[in-house]
N, C-alpha and C positions, 0 to 999 in steps of 0.2 A: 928185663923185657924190652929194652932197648932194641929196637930191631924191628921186631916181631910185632907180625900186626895180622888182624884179624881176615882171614883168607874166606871163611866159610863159616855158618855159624848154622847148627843144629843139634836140636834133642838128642843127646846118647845116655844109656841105660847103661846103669853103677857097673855091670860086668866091663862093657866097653872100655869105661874109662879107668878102670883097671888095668884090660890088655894097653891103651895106651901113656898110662903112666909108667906100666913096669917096662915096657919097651924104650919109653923115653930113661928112666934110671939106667940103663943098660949104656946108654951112649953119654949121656953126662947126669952130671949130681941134679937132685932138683933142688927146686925151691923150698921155704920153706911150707909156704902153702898145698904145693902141689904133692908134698909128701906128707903131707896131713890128709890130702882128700884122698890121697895111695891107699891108707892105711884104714881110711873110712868108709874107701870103697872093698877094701878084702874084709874088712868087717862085716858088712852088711849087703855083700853082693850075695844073691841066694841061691843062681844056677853057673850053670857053662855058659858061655859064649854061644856055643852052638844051640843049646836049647833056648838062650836069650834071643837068636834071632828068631829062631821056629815060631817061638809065641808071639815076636812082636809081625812077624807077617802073615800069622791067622788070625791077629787083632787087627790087621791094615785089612781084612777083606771084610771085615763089619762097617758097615755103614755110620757116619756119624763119628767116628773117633776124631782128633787132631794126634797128628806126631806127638805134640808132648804129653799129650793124657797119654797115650800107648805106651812112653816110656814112664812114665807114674806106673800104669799099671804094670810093667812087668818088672820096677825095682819094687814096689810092697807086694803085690800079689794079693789081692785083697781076697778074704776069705768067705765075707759078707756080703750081700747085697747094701749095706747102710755103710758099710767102710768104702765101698765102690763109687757110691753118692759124695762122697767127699772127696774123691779124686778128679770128680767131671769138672767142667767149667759148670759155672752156673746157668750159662746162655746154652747149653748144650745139653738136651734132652731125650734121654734114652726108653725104650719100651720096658716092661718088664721081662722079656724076651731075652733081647739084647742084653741086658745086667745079667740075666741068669746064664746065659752061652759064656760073659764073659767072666763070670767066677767058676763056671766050670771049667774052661782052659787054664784058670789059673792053681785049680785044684789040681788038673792034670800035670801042671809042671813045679809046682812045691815039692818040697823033699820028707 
């Protein structure tokens, strides 16, 4: 890691860092960590790429999210409304509305 130093730092959702870990394996060996998180992320990533953005910018057009609950929510997909509660910030308080729109999109893009 000599070198390399932190350019931009943002929330990305398990699909993502999958495309860019197996991109980066393409051009040299990784580390040993980062091909632990490879391998954790082809484990437990749950859609495409493509469908991973969809959901996360019909989640960006609900009010009240932050980036990184958005990406919580679209690496588990909470199936609950009481699983979804445990994803929010505590400071960050949603309608019953809002919980319900967001486990429905999330029903909509589960496999």
């Amino acid at each position: 890691m000599i070198g390399e130093k932190v350019i931009e730092k943002k929330p990305v959702n398990l699909t993502e860092v999958k495309r860019l870990l197996a991109g980066k394996k393409k051009e040299k060996d990784l580390s040993y960590e980062q091909d632990i998180t490879l391998k954790y992320a082809k484990k437990f990533s749950k859609m495409s790429l493509s469908q991973a953005k969809k959901l996360e910018s019909e989640l960006k057009q609900l009010e009240g999210l932050l980036p990184a609950t958005i990406v919580k929510i679209v690496d588990i997909l909470p199936e609950k409304k009481e699983r979804l509660q445990l994803l929010i910030a505590k400071d960050l308080v949603l309608n019953e509305v809002s919980m319900q729109k967001i486990v429905d999109l999330c029903k909509k893009y589960r496999k």
